[in-house]
C-alpha positions as CSV (number, residue, x, y, z in Angstrom):
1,X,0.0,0.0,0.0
2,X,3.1,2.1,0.4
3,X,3.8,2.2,-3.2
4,X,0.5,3.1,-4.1
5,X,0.2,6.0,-1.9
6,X,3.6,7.1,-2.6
7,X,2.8,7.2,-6.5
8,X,-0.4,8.9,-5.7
9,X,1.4,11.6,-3.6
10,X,3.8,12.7,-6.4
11,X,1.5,12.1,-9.3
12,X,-1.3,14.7,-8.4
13,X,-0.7,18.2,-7.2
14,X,-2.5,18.8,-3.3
15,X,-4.9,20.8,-5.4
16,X,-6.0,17.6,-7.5
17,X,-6.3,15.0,-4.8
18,X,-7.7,14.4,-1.3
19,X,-6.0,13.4,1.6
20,X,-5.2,10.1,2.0
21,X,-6.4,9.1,5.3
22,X,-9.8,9.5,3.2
23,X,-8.6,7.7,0.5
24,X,-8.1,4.7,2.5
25,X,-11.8,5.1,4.4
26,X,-13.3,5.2,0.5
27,X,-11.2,2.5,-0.1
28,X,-12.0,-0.1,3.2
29,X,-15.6,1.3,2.1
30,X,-16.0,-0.7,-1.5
31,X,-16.9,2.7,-2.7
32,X,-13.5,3.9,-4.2
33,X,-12.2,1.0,-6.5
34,X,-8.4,0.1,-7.0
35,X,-6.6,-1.2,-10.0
36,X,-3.7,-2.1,-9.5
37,X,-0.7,-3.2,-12.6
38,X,1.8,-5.1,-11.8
39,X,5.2,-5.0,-14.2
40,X,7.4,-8.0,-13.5
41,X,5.7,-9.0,-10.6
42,X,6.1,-5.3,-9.0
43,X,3.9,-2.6,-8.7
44,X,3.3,-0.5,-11.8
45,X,0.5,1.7,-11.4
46,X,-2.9,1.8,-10.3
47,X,-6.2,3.7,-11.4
48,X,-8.7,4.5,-9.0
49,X,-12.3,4.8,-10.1
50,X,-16.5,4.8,-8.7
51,X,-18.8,2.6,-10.0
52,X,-21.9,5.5,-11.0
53,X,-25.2,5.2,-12.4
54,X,-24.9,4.6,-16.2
55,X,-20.5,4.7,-16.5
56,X,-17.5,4.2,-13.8
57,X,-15.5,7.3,-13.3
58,X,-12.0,7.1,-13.2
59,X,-10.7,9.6,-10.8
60,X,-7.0,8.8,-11.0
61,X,-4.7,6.7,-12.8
62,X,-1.0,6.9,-13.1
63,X,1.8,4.3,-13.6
64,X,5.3,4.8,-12.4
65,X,7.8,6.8,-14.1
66,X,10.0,4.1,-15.5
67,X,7.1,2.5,-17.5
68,X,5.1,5.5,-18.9
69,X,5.5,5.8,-22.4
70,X,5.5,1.6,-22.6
71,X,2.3,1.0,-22.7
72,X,0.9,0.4,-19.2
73,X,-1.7,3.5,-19.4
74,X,-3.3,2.1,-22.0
75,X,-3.3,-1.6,-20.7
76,X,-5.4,0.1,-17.7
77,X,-7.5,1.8,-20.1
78,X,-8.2,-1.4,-22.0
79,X,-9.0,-3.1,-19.3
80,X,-11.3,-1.3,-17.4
81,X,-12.6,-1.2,-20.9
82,X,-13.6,-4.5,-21.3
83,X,-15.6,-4.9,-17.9
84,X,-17.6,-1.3,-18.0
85,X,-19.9,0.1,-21.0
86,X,-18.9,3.7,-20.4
87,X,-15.9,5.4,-18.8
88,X,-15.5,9.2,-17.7
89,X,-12.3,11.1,-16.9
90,X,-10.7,14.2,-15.6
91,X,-7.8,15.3,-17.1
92,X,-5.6,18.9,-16.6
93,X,-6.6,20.8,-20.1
94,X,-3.8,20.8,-22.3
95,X,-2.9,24.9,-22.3
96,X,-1.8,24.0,-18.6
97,X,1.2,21.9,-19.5
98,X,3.3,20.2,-22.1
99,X,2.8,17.0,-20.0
100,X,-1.0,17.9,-19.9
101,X,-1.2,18.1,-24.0
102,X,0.7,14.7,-24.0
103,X,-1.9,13.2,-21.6
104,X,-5.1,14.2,-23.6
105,X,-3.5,13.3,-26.9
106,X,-3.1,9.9,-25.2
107,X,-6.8,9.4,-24.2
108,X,-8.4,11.1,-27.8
109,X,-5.6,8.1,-29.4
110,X,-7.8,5.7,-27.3
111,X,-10.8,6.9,-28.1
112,X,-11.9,9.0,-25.5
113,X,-13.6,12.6,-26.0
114,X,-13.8,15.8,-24.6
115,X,-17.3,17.1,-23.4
116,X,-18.6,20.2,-24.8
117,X,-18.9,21.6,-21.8
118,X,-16.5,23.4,-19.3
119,X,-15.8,21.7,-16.3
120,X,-14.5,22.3,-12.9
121,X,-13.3,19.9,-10.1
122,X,-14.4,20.8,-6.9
123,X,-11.8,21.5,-4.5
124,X,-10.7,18.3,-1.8
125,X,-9.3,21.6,0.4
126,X,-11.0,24.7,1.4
127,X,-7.1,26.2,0.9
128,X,-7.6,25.3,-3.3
129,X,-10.6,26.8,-5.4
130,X,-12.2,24.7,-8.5
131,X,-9.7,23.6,-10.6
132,X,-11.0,23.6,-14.4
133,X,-10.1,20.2,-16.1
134,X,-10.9,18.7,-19.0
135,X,-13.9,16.1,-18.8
136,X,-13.2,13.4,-21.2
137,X,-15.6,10.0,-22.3
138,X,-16.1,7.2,-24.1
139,X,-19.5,5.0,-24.7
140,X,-20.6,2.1,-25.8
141,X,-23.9,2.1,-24.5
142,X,-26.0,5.2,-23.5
143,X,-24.3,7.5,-21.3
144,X,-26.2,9.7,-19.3
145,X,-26.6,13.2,-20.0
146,X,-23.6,15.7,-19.5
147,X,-25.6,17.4,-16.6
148,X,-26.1,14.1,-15.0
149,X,-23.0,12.9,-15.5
150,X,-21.4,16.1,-13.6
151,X,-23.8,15.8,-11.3
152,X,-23.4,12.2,-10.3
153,X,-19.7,12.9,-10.1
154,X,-20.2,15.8,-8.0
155,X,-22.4,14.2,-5.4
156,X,-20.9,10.8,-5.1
157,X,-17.6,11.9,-5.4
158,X,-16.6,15.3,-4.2
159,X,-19.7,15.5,-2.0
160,X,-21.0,19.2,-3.9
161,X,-23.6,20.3,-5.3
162,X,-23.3,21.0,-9.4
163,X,-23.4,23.8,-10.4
164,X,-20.7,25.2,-8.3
């Protein structure tokens, strides 16, 4: 479990994650899910996602330095795939960063698509505002509406009220 929080610690900024002693509550809870890859029989990366009404929302995924670029993303991606109809993600728009243009080049290569619609993440700190990201999907059966969507995420996840 240490090299899962450790990965998740220097992935995401403070502003983009919750504390962890939450994490782990979510987690014993069955409400948070955890994938974990293995690489040679050693950890490799993980995605963490809720199971919502009408998709599964992953709400973070990463994969250890020394294997991004090989691969492993989109073996997660695959297979989360292949057990859900519909999948919804946040990802940092790609003006923020070079590494941020990289990663939604990545998911629109897998298929995935932007939302019309802006987006913020509510904060996981009264310290941080909203953070605008980039909502991202991809369907094989009908996906709820892009209000409901937000909204599901909103309430089961961050525990807000959409709008903001």
């Amino acid at each position: 479990m240490q090299a899962l929080r450790t990965l998740y610690e220097t992935a995401f900024p403070p502003e983009e994650r919750r504390p962890w002693s939450l994490q782990e509550i979510y987690i014993r809870e069955q409400v948070l899910h955890t994938l974990l890859l293995e690489f040679n029989q050693s950890f490799a990366g993980f995605a963490f996602f809720w199971a919502l009404p009408g998709f599964s929302f992953i709400e973070h995924m990463a994969v250890s330095a020394d294997l991004r670029g090989r691969g492993a993303g989109s073996t997660i991606l695959r297979y989360m795939e292949q057990r859900f109809e519909n999948i919804v993600l946040e990802a940092e728009p790609a003006s923020k960063s070079a590494d941020a243009a990289r990663r939604i080049q990545f998911y629109q290569r897998l298929g995935y698509l932007p939302f019309a619609d802006d987006y913020l993440q509510p904060s996981y700190h009264p310290a941080f505002p909203p953070q605008p990201m980039l909502l991202l999907y991809k369907q094989r059966s009908n996906l709820p509406s892009y209000e409901k969507v937000v909204s599901s995420i909103y309430q089961h996840v961050y525990q807000a009220s959409f709008p903001l």
